[in-house]
C-alpha positions, 0 to 999 in steps of 0.5 A: 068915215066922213064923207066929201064931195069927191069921195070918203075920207080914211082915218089915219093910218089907213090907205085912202079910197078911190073914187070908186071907194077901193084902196088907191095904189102908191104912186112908184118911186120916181126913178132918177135921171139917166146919168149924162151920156158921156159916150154921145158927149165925147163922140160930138166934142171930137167931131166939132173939134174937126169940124171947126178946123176943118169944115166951120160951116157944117158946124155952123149948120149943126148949131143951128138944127139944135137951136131950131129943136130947141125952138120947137115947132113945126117950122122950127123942126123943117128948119132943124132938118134942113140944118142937118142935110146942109151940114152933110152937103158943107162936109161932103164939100171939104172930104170929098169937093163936087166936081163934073161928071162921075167918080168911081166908088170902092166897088168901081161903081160910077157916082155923080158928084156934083154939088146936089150929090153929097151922099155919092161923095160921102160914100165915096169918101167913106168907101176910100177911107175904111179899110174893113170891109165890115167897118165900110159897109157899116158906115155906108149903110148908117149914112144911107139910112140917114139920107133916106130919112133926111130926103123923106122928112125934106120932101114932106115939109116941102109939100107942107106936110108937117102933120105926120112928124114931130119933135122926136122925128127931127131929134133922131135926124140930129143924132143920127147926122153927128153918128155920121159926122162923126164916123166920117171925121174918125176916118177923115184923120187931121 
């Protein structure tokens, strides 16, 4: 066998060394790509198609979190977080408008619904327009956790705190805020 600088070489036909001078392993196969998600597809093509008849400026919002994620960064995922907690407040706007004081929720529970308060009137709206109590309490659930989320990474990129997030932090705020568009708009009707 001859030897090189990094290592010896095999004769043909048989496996080369390693550094170490075992038999390197095969790389694996590279496995193909997860096909398109037509599911996430279809649920997004139904909401922009509300959205853009019924709340534009909420998808104007969505837009620009994409755009934002696509530019990466960290100012760019305060922006793509800040993009998306808007565009719930555009659509809290229109299925359920602010107005002074409180409103009672499906549970008879009094919520504030100013401006500041769209989770109280998406809860509201939601709450008045599912009919399972199972299919509300879920929905109500999903878009609590979302806004729980969105006000923690809002909080932090406030106080300068950019360290502790990423890209994929911001990614799932995005997804997950179409999961709600997209639950409201399924139950908002045309």
């Amino acid at each position: 066998m001859m030897e090189r600088a990094f290592g010896s070489v095999a004769p043909v036909g048989e496996p080369a060394p390693g550094l170490d001078g075992s038999p390197i392993r095969p790389l694996p196969a590279i496995q193909p790509q997860p096909p398109h998600d037509e599911v996430m597809a279809q649920l997004q093509e139904r909401a922009t198609a509300w959205l853009e008849i019924f709340c534009p400026k909420a998808l104007t919002r969505m837009t620009a979190a994409h755009e934002a994620l696509l530019r990466s960064g960290e100012e760019s995922i305060s922006h793509a977080v800040s993009s998306c907690r808007r565009a719930l407040t555009a659509l809290a706007d229109v299925v359920e408008p602010p107005g002074p004081g409180t409103r009672p929720d499906h549970t008879g529970q009094e919520r504030k619904v100013g401006r500041d308060e769209y989770k109280n009137r998406l809860l509201l709206h939601l709450g008045k327009r599912v009919t399972s109590k199972s299919g509300r309490k879920m929905s109500i659930r999903e878009l609590e956790l979302l806004v729980h989320r969105l006000d923690a990474l809002v909080e932090r990129f406030g106080k300068g705190v950019h360290d502790d997030y990423h890209h994929d932090d911001a990614a799932h705020i995005y997804f997950t805020t179409w999961v709600v568009i997209a639950e409201v708009v399924r139950f908002s009707g045309s």
